[in-house]
N, C-alpha and C positions, 0 to 999 in steps of 0.2 A: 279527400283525407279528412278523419274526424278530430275538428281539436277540442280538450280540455280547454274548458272557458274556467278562468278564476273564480266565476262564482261556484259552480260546480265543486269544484275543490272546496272550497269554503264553507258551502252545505255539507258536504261529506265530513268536513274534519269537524262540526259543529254536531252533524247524528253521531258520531263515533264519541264525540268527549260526550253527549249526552248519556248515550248506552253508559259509559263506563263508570261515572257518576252515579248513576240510577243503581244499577248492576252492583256497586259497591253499595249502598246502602238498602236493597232487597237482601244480598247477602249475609249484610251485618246485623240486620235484624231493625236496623235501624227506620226500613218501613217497615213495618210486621206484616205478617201475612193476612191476607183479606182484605188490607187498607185499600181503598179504592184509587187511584189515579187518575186524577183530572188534569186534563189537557193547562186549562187555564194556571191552575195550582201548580204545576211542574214548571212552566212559564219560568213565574216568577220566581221560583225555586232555583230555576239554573239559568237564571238571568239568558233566554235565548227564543227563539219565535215557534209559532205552534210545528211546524214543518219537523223541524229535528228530533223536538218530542217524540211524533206520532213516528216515525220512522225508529228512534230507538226503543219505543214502545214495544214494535212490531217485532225487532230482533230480538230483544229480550221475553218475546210468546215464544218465538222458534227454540231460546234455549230454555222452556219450560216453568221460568223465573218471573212471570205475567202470562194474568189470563185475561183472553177476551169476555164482556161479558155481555153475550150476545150485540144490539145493538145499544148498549146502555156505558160504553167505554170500557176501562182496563182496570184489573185489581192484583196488588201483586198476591203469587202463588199461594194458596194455603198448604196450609204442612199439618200431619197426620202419624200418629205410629205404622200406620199402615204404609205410608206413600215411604216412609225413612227408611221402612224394612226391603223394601220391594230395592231401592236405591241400593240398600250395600247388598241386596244377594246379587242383583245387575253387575255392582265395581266389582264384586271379589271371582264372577266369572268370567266378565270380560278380561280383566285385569289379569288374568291368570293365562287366557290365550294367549294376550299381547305380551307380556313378560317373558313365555316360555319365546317365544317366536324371535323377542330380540336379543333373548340369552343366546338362542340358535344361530344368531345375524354378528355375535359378540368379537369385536374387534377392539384394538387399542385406541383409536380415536373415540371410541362410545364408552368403553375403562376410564378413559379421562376425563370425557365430559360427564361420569358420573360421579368422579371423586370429587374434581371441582367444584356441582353441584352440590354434593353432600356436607364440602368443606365452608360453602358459602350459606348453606344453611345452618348451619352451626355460628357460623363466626354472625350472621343477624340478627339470629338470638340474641347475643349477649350485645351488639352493639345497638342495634336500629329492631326494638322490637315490633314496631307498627309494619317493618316491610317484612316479616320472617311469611307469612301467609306464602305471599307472594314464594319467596325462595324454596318452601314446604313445597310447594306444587311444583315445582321447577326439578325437586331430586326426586317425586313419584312421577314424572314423565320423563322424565332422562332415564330411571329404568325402563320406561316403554318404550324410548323411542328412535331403537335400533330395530323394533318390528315391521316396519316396511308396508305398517297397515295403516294407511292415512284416513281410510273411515271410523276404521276400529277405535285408532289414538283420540277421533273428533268426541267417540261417545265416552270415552275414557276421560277427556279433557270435561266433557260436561257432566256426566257423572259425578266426579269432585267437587266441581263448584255445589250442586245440588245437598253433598254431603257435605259440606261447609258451612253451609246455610244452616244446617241442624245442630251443628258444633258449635256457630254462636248463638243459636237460639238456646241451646241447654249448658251455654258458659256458667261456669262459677259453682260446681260440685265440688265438694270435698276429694271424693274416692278418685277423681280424675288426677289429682294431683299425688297420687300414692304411686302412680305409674312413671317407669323412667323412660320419655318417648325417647330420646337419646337414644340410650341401648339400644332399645327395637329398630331403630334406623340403623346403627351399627351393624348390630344382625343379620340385617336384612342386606347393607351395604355388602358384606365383607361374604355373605351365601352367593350372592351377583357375582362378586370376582374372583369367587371359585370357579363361577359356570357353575354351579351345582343347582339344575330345575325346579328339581322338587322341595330342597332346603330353602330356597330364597319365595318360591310360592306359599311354603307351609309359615316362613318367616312373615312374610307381607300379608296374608289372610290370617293372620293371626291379631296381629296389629289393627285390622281393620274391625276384625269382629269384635278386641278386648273394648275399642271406642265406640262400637255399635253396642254393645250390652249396656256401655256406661250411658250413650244419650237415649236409648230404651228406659231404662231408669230414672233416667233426669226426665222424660215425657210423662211416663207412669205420675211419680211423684207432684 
């Protein structure tokens, strides 16, 4: 019989707070894209030994958010109008399969946990704005995820982040702020517990594309 050694565990829970660290400031922008990532420089960065790095390094390749740079180490991801555009036509067809599929799966227990969600993204907002991201993704996968498609949801799930990435990299537009994402969540919320397929799809690809035009424009600019 094989047992978990504590250190084991301990490396694990070390790559894992690494990734998440890392992951959070690739996304915020706060490495920019192309920055190089050095082993030794991460170190010291997250106070922790080369091993967890290189390990959360490598997860962070698999979700597209760091590149290898052949044998010369890791740089996080560059971003592109091109690579932004490719990403929302990816979410808004995925997104559209997996939506339809868990509208089809729509029971009361997936009704709840989507009002919940909806409600706890609202109530973040106004209280705890540093965690509303977090809760923002939490009520666009609780729409998906009565689909029953657990590869489909994986690339749904990283898709987002990837479009996030781009949201704070083009934060702080004027015309962003002329839009009420509220409502559109409404919208979108209240087409869902109709069950009505095509109103809550045309709701949600709508939403996505009005913020895909806006960070086209803020890259353009």
């Amino acid at each position: 019989m094989n047992m978990v050694q504590p250190s084991d565990n301990k490396e694990k829970s070390a790559t894992r707070e690494c990734y998440l660290k890392l992951r959070d400031l690739i996304l915020t922008g706060a490495m920019p894209p192309g920055q190089k990532l050095k082993i030794e420089e991460l170190r010291g960065l997250l106070s922790t030994g080369a091993s967890p790095v290189r390990e959360a390094l490598s997860l962070l390749t698999s979700d597209m958010l760091v590149e290898r740079i052949d044998q010369r180490g890791f740089r996080a991801a560059p971003v592109s109008k091109a690579n932004f555009e490719e990403i929302l036509m990816l979410r808004c067809a995925l997104e559209d399969i997996a939506l339809r599929a868990s509208l089809a799966n729509a029971d009361q227990a997936w009704e709840e946990r989507l009002v919940l969600s909806h409600h706890h993204m609202k109530q973040t907002k106004k209280r705890n704005p540093a965690e509303f991201e977090t809760a923002h993704k939490a009520f666009h996968m609780a729409l998906l995820s009565n689909a029953e498609l657990p590869t489909l949801l994986h690339y749904c799930s990283q898709l987002y982040d990837l479009n996030i990435r781009y949201r704070y990299l083009a934060a702080g537009g004027a015309s962003y702020g002329k839009r009420s994402i509220e409502d559109e969540h409404q919208i979108i919320l209240d087409a869902a517990l109709e069950q009505n397929a095509d109103a809550t799809s045309a709701a949600l690809t709508s939403h996505y594309k009005r913020t895909g035009e806006y960070l086209s424009n803020q890259m353009e600019a």
